[in-house]
N, C-alpha and C positions, 0 to 999 in steps of 0.2 A: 329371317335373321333374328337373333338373339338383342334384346335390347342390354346395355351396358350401362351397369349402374357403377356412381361416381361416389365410391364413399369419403368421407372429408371428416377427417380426425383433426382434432386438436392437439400442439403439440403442448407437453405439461410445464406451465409456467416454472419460471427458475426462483428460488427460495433460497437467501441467506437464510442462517441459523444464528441463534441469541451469540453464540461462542463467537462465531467469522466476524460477525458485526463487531464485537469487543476487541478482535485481533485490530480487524481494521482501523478502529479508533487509536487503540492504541499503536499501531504502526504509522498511523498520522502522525499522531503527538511525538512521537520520536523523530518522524524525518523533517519537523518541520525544526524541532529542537536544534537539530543537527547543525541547519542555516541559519539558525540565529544565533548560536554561539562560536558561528567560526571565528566570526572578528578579535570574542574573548579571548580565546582557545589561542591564537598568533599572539596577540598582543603579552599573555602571561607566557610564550616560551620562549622569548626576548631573541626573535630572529629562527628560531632553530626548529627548522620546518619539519624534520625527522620529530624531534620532539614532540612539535604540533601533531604530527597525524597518530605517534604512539597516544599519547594524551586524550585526542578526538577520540 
């Protein structure tokens, strides 16, 4: 019988890029934006929720 060799690859590590990274930063900073000015955002459209989410 044939002996049977087990060959064992590595699979290639995953890599953000300088760009992704920059997106992702700044897709943070924008959705955390979001939740912190909602309060504002209601408070200056004096009730008027349509307002509010054109506005947001």
């Amino acid at each position: 019988m044939a002996e049977e060799q087990m060959v064992v690859t590595s699979n290639p590590k995953k890599k953000i890029g300088f760009f992704a990274a920059i997106l992702v930063v700044i897709g943070s900073t924008i959705g955390v934006g979001i939740f912190l000015r909602a309060k504002s955002v209601l408070e200056n459209s004096a009730g008027n929720i349509a307002l509010a989410i054109a506005v947001w």
